[in-house]
C-alpha positions as CSV (number, residue, x, y, z in Angstrom):
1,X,0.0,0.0,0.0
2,X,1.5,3.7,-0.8
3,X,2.2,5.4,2.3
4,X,-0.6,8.0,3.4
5,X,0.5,11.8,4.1
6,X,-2.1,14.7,5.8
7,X,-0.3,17.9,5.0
8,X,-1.7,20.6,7.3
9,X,-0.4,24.2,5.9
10,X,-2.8,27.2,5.2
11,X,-0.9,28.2,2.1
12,X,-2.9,26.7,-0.6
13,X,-0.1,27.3,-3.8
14,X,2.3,25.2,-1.0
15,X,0.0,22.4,-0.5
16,X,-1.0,22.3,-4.5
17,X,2.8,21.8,-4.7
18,X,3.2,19.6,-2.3
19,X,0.1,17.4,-3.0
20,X,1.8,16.7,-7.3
21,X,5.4,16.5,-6.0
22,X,4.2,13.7,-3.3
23,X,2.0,12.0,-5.2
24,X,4.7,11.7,-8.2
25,X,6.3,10.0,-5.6
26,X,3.9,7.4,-5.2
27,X,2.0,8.6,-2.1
28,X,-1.4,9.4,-1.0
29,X,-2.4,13.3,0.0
30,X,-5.0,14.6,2.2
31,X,-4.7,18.4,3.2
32,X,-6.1,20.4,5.6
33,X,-5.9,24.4,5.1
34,X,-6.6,24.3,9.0
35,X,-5.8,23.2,12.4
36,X,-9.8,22.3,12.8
37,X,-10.0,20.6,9.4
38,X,-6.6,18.4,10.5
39,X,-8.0,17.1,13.9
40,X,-10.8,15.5,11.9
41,X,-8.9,14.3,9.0
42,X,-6.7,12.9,11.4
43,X,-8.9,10.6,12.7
44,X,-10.8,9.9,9.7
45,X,-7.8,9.3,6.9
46,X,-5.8,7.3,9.0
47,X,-2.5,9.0,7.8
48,X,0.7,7.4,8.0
49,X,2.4,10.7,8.3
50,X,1.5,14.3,9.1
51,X,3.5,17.2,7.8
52,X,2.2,20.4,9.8
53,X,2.8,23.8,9.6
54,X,2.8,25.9,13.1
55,X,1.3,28.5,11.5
56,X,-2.1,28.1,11.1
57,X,-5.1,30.6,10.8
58,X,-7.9,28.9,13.0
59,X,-5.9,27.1,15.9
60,X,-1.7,26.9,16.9
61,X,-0.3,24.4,15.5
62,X,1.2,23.2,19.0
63,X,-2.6,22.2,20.1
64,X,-2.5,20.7,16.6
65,X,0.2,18.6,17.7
66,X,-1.3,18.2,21.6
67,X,-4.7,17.1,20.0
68,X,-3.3,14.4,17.8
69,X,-1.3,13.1,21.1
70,X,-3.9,13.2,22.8
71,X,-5.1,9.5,21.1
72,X,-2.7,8.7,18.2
73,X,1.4,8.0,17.6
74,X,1.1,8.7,14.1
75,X,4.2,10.7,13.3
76,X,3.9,14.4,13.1
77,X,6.9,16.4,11.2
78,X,6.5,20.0,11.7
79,X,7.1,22.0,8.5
80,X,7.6,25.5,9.3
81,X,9.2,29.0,8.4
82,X,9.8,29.6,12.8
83,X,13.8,29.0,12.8
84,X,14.2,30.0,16.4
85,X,15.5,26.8,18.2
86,X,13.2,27.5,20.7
87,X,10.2,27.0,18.5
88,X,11.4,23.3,17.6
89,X,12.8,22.7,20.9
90,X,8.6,23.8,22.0
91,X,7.4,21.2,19.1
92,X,9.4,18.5,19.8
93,X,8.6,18.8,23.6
94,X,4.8,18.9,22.6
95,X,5.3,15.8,20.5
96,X,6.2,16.3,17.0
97,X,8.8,13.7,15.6
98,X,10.5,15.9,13.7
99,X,11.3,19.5,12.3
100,X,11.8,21.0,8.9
101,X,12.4,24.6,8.1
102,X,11.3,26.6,5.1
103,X,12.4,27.0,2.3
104,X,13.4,23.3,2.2
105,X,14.9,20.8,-0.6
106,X,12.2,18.5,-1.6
107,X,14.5,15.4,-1.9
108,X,15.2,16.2,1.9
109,X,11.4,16.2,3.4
110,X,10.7,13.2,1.4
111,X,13.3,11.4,3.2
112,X,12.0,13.0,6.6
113,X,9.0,11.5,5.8
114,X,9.7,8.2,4.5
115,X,12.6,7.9,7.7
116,X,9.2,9.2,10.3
117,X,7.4,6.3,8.8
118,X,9.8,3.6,8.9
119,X,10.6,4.2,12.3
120,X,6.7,4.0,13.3
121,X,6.0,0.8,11.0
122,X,6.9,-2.8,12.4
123,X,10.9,-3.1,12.8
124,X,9.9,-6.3,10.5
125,X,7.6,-8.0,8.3
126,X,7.8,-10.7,11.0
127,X,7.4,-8.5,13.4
128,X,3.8,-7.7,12.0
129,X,2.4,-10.5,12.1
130,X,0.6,-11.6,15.2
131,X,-0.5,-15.3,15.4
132,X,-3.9,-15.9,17.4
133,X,-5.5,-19.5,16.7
134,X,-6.7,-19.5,13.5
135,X,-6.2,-16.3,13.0
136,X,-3.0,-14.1,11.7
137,X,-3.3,-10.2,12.3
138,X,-1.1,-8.8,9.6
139,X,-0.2,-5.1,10.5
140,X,2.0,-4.1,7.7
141,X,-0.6,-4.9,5.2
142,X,-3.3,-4.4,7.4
143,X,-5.4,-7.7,6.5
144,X,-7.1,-10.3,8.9
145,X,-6.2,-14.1,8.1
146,X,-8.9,-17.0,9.5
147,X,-8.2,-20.1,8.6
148,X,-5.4,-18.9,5.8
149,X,-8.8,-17.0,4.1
150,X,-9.1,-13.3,4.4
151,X,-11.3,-12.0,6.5
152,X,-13.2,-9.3,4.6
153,X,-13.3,-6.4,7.8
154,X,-14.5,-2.3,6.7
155,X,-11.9,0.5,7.4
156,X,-13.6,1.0,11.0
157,X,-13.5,-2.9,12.1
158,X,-9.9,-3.0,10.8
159,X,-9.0,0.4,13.0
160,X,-10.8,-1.3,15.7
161,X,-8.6,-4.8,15.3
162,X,-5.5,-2.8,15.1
163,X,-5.9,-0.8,18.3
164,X,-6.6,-3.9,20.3
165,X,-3.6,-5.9,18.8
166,X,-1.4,-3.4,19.2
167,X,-1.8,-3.5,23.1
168,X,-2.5,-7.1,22.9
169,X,-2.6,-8.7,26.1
170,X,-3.7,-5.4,27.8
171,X,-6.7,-3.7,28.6
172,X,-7.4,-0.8,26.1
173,X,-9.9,1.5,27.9
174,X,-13.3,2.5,25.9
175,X,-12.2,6.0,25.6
176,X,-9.4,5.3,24.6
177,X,-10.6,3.2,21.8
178,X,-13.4,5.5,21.1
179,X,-10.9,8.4,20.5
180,X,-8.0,6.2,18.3
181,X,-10.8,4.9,16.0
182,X,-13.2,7.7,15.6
183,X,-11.0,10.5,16.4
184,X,-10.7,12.9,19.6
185,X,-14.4,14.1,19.5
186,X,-15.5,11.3,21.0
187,X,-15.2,9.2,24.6
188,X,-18.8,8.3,25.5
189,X,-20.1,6.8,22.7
190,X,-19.9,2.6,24.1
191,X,-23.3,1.8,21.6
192,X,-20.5,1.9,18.7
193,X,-18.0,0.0,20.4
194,X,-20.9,-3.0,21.2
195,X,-21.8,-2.9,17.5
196,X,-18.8,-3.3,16.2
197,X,-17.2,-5.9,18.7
198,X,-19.9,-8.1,18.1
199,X,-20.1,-7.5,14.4
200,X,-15.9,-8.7,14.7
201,X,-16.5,-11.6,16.5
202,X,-19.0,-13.2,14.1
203,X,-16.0,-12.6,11.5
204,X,-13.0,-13.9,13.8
205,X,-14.1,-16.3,16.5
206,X,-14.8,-19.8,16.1
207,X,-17.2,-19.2,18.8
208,X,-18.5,-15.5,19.0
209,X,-20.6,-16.3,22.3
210,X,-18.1,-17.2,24.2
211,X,-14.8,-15.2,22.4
212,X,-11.1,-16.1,23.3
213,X,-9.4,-13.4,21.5
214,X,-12.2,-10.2,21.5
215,X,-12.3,-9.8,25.5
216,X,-15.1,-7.7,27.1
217,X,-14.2,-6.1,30.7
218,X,-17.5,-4.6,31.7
219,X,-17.7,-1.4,32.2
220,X,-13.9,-0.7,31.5
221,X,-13.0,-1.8,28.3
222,X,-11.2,-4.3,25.6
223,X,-8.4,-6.8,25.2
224,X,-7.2,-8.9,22.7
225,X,-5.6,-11.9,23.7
226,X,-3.4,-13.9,21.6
């Protein structure tokens, strides 16, 4: 799969520019011409990257940044004209994985980018692969195996799946899973969580009354257990 950016920046000839020179490059662009804009893309794009400007007309970009930690590790690489080290010393502190000044070499943020991803994907293929019964979670090409058959899951059940295996073995709170999945909006919302969990274990549990990999704690939260 190509690698997903969200470029935040309220210059709009920038972005345009940007958005060809990336996608020449063989990955996919969402943008945001503000801070707002980004928080919801940001949950809802699933980017694998985001390259943000500070500067932005709406909101800072350091709540930017502080929003998106606030229920995602998706890299951040701040792309801004600030050169003060203070500024990046502020970003970096607040959570950003990175810092590029303008004007920058184009060869030199896509290797920021591609190093920002690499560093958050699986150190391995092997490494993505998590082995549970029947079934095989594969990360890096975010897929569901049953049985050796794929398991056909929509872009919210597979967000859901990857939360949960990602802190396999621990107890992922339903606020927490509320606000990784469907962005930071949300926290309250347990109906969705009980639709979907019971729509996944009909797909992935030999027996989906009494589940050995999609575990409910009542009234706290999820686990899945390998």
């Amino acid at each position: 799969m190509s690698p997903r950016v969200l470029i935040v920046d309220d210059e709009s000839d920038l972005v345009r520019a940007l958005t060809i020179n990336l996608r020449a490059h063989g990955w996919e662009v969402t943008a945001a011409l503000d801070g707002t804009h980004a928080l919801r893309l940001a949950a809802t794009a699933h980017p694998d990257v985001v390259l943000l400007d500070l500067g932005l007309p709406d909101l800072p970009g350091m709540d930017v940044i502080a929003g998106i930690r606030g229920w995602s590790r998706v890299p951040i690489v701040v792309l801004s004209a600030r050169q003060h080290g203070e500024d990046k010393v502020a970003a970096l502190d607040a959570g950003a994985d990175d810092y590029v000044t303008k004007p920058f070499a184009m060869n030199e943020l896509l290797a920021r980018l591609r190093a920002a991803v690499r560093r958050s994907a699986p150190a391995s293929e092997d490494d993505g692969l998590v082995e549970a019964g029947e079934l095989t979670v594969d990360l890096a090409r975010r897929r569901v195996l049953r049985a050796g058959q794929e398991v056909r899951l929509t872009p919210t059940e597979w967000a859901i799946v990857e939360v949960l295996v990602r802190n396999r073995g621990r107890l992922v709170t339903r606020t927490q899973l509320l606000r990784e999945v469907w962005g930071p909006g949300y926290g309250t919302e347990t109906n969705y969580l009980r639709v979907y969990t019971a729509q996944l274990r009909r797909k992935l549990e030999v027996d989906p009354s009494h589940p050995r990999h999609l575990i409910t704690h009542p009234g706290a939260g999820y686990r899945f257990e390998a």
